[in-house]
N, C-alpha and C positions, 0 to 999 in steps of 0.2 A: 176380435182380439183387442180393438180398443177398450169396449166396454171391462173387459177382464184385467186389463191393467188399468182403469180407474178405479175400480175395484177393489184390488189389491193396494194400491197408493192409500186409499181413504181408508181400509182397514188398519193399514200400517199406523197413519196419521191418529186415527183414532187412539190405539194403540199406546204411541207414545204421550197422550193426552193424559188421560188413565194413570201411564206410568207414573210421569208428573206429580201429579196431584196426591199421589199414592205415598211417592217420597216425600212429597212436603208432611201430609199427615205420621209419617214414621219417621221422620228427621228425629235425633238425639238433641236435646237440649242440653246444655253446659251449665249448671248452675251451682253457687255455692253451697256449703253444707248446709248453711244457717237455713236456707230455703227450702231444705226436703219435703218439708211436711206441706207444703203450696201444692206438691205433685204426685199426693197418691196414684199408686194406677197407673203413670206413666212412665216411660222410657224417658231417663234420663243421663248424663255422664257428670261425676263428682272426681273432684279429685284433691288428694289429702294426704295428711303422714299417718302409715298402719301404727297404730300408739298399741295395740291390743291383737295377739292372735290366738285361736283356740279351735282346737280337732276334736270334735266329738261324736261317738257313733257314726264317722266317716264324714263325717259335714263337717265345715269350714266357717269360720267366725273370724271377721276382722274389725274393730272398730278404727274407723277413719277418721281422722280429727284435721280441723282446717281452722286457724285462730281458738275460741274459745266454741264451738261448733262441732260435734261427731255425729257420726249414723254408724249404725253397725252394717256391716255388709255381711250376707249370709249363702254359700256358694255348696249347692248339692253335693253329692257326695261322689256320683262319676262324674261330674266338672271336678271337685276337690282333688281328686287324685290324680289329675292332670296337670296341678299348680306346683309351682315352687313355695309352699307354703312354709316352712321352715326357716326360708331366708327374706319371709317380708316384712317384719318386726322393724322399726324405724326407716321404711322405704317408701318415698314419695310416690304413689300409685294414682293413677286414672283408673276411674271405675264405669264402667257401662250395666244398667239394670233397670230393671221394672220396681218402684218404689209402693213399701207396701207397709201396712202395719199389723204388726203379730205382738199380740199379747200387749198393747197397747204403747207398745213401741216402736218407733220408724224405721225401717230395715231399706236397703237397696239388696236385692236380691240378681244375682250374677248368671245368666243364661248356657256359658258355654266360657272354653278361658280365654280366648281372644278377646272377651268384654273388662280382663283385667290386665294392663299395663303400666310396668315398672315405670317411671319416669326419670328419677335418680337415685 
């Protein structure tokens, strides 16, 4: 009986080790606009005024501008139809996304709509 709950304790332990380490590698980084292109590839969070919105073919297009700085954010199309997209036109938003470059342009691209919030 001992041995099976020491056992069980160091699995656990290990466990939560693992976890750890796991979330530090997937933490979201916060960074400004100006610095997109430092994070290809990564999970980042931006946050900006939508200066630009556009529905195409069911896809979602916003360009986010912060000072003299934008990224366009590009949000699929069953996340799109989930969004309030219609009333984000001059709305300060936080952006959550995987940074990538298409067509030789810096996009944040939007996973799910929880990864976009209104701010003011």
């Amino acid at each position: 009986m001992k041995l099976l709950t020491w056992l069980s304790l160091s699995v656990v332990l290990v466990g939560m080790i693992i976890l750890f380490f796991v979330n530090l590698k997937y933490s979201v980084k916060s960074i400004p606009i100006s610095e997109v292109g430092k994070h290809i590839g990564e999970w980042v969070e931006i946050t900006g005024k939508v200066s630009y919105v556009s529905y195409r073919k069911g896809n979602l297009f916003l360009k986010v501008s912060q000072g003299n700085s934008s990224v366009y954010v590009f949000v699929y199309r069953d996340v799109a139809k989930l969004l309030p997209h219609m009333f984000l036109k001059d709305k300060t938003v936080s952006v959550q996304g995987v940074v990538q470059e298409y067509k030789g342009s810096l996009e944040v691209v939007l996973k799910k709509p929880s990864d976009l919030k209104v701010v003011e």
